[in-house]
Structure formats: C-alpha cells, structure tokens
N, C-alpha and C positions, 0 to 999 in steps of 0.2 A: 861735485855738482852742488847747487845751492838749492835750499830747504826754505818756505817760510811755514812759519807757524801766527799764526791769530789769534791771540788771547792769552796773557802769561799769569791768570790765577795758575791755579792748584795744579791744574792738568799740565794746562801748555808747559809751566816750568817747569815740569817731569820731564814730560818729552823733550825739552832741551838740554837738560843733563842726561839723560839716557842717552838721545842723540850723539851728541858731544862723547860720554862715555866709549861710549861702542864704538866709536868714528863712522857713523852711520852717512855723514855729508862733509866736503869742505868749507862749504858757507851755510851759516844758518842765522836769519833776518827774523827777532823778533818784536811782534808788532801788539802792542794794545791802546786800548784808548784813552788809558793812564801813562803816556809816553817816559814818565819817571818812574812808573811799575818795571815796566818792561827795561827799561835800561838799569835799574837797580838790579835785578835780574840777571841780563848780561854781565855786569860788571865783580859781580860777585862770585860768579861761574868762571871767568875767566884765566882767572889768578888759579883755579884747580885744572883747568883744561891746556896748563903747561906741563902737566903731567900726561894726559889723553893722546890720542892720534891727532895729529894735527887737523885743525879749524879752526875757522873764522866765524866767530860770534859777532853780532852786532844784533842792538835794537834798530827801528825805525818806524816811518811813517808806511802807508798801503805803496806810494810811489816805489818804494825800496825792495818791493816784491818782484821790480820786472828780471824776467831771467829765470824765472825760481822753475824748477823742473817739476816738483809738488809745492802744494801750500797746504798744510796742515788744521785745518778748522777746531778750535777745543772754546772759542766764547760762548758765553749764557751763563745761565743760571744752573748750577747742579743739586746734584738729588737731595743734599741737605737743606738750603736755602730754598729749593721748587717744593719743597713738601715732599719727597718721593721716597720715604723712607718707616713705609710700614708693611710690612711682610704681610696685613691679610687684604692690600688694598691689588686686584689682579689688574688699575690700570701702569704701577710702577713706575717707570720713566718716563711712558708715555704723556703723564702729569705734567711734563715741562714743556710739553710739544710747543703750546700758545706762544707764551714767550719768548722760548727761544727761535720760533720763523719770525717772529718782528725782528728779532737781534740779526738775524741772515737774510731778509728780504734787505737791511741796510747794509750789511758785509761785503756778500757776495758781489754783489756789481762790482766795487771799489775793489777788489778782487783781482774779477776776472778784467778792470779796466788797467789794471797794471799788468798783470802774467797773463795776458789771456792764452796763450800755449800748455801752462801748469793743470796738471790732474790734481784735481780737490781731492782732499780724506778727511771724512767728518767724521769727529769723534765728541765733538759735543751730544751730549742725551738730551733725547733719543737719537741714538744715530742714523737709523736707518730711515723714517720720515722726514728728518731734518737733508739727508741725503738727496729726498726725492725734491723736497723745497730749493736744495742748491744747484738740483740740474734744472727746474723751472726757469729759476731767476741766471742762472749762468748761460743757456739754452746752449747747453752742451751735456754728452755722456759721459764725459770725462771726470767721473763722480765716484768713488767709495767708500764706502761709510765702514769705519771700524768691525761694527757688526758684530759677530760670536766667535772672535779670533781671543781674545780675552775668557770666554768662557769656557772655549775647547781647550785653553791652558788651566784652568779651574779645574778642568773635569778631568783632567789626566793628571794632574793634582791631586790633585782625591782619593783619585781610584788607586795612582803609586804608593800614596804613603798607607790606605790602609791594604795592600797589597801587599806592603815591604817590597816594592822595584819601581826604580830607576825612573818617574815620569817624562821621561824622553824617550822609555822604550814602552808605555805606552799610546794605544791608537786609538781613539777618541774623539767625536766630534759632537759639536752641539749648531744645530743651525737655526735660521730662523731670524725671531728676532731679538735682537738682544736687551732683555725684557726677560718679566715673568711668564709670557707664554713659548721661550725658547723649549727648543725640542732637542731635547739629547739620544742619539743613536747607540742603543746600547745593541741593536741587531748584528753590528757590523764592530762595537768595544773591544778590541783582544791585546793580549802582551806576545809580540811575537805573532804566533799563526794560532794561538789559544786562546777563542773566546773568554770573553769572563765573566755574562751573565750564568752563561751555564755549566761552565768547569771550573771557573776559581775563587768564586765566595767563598769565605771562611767557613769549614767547617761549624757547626750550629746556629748559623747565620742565614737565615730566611733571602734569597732572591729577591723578595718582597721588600722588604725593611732596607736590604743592601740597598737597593735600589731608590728607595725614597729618602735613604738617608744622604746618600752622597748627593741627590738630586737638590735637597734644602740646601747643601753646604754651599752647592754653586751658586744657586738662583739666588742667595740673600749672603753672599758674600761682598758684597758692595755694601750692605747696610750694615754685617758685623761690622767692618773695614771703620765706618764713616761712625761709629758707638765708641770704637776706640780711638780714633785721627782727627775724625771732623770732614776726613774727605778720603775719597778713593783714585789714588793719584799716581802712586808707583809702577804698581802695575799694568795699566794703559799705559802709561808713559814707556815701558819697555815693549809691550806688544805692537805702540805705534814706530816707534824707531827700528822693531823687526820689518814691518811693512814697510816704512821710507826706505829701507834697503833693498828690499825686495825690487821695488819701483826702479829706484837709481838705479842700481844693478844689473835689472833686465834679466832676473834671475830664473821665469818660468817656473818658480813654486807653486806649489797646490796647496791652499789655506782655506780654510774656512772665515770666508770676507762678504758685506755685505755691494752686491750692486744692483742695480734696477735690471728685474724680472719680465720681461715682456708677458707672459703665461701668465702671470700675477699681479703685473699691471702698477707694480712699486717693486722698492729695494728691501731685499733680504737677504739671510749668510746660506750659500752653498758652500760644498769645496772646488774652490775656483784659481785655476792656473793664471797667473798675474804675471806681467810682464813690465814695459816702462810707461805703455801705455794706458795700464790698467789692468781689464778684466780680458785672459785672451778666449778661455772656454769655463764652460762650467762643466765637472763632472758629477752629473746626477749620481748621489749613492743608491745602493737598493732600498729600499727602507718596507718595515714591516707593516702590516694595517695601523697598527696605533700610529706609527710614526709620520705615517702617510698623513692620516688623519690630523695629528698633533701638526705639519706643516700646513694644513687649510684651517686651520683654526689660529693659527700665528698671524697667518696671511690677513686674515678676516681681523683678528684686532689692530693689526697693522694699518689696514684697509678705514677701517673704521676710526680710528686717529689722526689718521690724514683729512676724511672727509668732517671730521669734526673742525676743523683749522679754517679749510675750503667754507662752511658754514657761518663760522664766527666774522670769515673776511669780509 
C-alpha cells in the first residue's frame, strides 16, 4: 500500500528509511517544499533499499499523494530551532504550537485535496494540538497524532535497563500528552504480572527517587538527544513506521496513540486499539488519584495551548 510523508527535514527522512527498512509500505511519496530536499532524499535512500523489503521510493509534489492509504505529517519547525529546549521551561513543545498551525492551516487542505480518503498522523511538535488543528482544517476524524507512543518506548527503556530485563518484556505506559505534562502509570508498571513500583526497585533505592529518576530520563530525552545530534529523529522515525504498519496492516493493536477525546474535548494518548481506519476503541486504564489527576492537568495545558492559537488568530 502506498505511504506519503510531508516534510523531509530531520524527522520525515527518518521515517522514510525506517519505513523502507522495516518494509513497512510498498510505495512511499515523499514530499517537501524544497522539491530537491526531498528527492536528494529519495535518491540517496534508494541505492540501500536494494538491500530492504521491496519498495518504491519516490519524491513528489501534494498531487502525487493521491491513493496514499496514510499521509504522514512531520513539517515545522522543531524543538531546536522553536526554542523548545529547556528543561525548567513546563510549556516545552507546546512553544512551537503558533507556527507550526500556520505551516498546517497551508498543508493540510493540499493534503486532504489530493488523498482525501488517507488517515493523517501528526508527528510534527506538538502533536497532539497540531492534531486537533488537522481535523479542523481537513473536517474529518480521520486524525492521529503520534502522541506518547515514543514515550511508553522511553519508559520501558528505562525501567529494562535499570532493571537488567529485556524492555519488551516490560508493561508501561505514558499518556497524555506528549510534552512535559505527560503522565506516566506507574499504578498498572510490571515485568510480567510483577509490579515494579512496589516489588522491584533496587534494593537501597527509594520508590521515591526510582521514580523521579526514570521519570527526568524520559521527559527530557528529546533535549539530551538534540545536546548531542542537533535533533531528535531516529527514534520517532521508527515509532512512526510501527504505526504505518499497524494502519496498513489492519493490525487491531493497542498502543498508547494520540486521537481526539470527546470527554476532553481535544486530542491526547490513551491505550487505543487501532485498526486501518484509525482509532477503533480506547481502553481506559485504571489509573490511581495522582494519575487521574495528572490526566486533567495534561488535558488543561493541552486545553489551554490550543486556546492560546484560537486567540492569536
């Protein structure tokens, strides 16, 4: 099935060698508004993707998107160049909100006027307002925004290696939004059917400290990332090519992914069964009073960066 992606800085060409990699699609169309970005791009990918599962690479114009089953959003500005890269600042990525709904109030149409059948996935920052900006202007649900699918890989990251096991056979989720006020459920954390806030901290190691320590690694792992790279691009790049698959595939996995909340009135990450056409259920986890809590207080800066946009217009 064929893929487009939108924008081939840092990000978008991740996700097109991950894509490619993994054999996540057999056509993948990518598009910028540097048309000799994006085909330097493809052309230099190609020659390694004789090696890969078979695909078809191409750059193009928006026209070249019809057909595409998803279209992958990763244009704007990112957290280096928006400013969004101080750990004691709690608006974080929300910082690049402004600019980057001018860069999608022009996108999206030219978008949805080529594919209009393709499910959008934003993974430009902030994703999850830029989300709800894409379903305005596309006037469809057919919308999900990356969200805290990256950061529940962070957090069972984390918690495997200082754990010593296997971060795949850790259970972990972070929801919310993907941002400094993401909420990590450490209520429901275990390896196997063993909690791990309250049966496997290390020996002389505080709950406490365990706890806020793995929580810094995640939240401002995007800003170590971007101290040593200049950008944070690999890894979204393989989280989104998990999700392209899931789509195409028609897989019925349960990810923690962001999509518009009715209850809440915008887009945030639950753990949500996804299908080709998006979002099929959400399964509410239990969540403990903090966590409960820490989800209305996500919601609410969420809430309140979208209305700041709305404001500015």
């Amino acid at each position: 099935m064929k893929v487009g992606i939108v924008g081939a800085g840092a990000v978008g060409t991740a996700c097109l060698f991950a894509m490619a990699l993994r054999g996540s699609a057999r056509e993948i169309v990518l598009v910028n508004r540097n048309a000799d970005r994006a085909m330097g791009a493809v052309t230099d990918l190609q020659y390694g993707a004789v090696l890969t599962p078979r695909v078809s690479l191409r750059s193009g114009g928006y026209a070249d998107l019809s057909g595409a089953a998803i279209v992958v959003i990763t244009a704007g500005a990112n957290e280096k160049s928006g400013g969004a890269t101080d750990r004691n600042d709690r608006a974080g990525r929300l910082r690049l909100l402004g600019g980057n709904t001018a860069i999608y109030r022009d996108i999206v149409p030219r978008i949805v006027g080529a594919a209009p059948a393709a499910l959008l996935l934003v993974v430009t920052d902030p994703p999850d307002p830029l989300a709800d900006v894409a379903r305005r202007v596309a006037k469809h649900d057919r919308v999900l925004s990356s969200g805290t699918f990256l950061d529940s890989l962070r957090f069972r990251f984390h918690l495997g290696r200082r754990l010593e096991v296997d971060p795949r056979s850790v259970e972990a989720f972070v929801i919310g939004e993907h941002g400094t006020s993401q909420v990590y459920l450490w209520s429901t954390a275990r390896i196997g059917v063993t909690p791990i806030l309250s049966a496997l901290v290390p020996p002389g190691v505080s709950p406490d400290s365990f706890r806020r320590e793995v929580e810094d690694e995640v939240r401002y792992a995007n800003i170590n990332i971007i101290e040593g790279t200049g950008a944070s691009q690999l890894g979204i790049g393989v989280a989104t090519a998990r999700i392209v698959e899931i789509v195409l595939r028609d897989e019925q996995t349960v990810v923690p992914i962001g999509s518009y909340r009715e209850e809440y009135g915008l887009t945030l990450s639950l753990p949500s069964q996804i299908d080709r056409n998006g979002v099929v259920r959400v399964l509410e986890p239990p969540l403990s009073a903090d966590e409960a809590l820490g989800l209305e207080e996500s919601a609410s800066a969420l809430r309140a960066a979208a209305q700041s946009v709305v404001t500015r217009a």
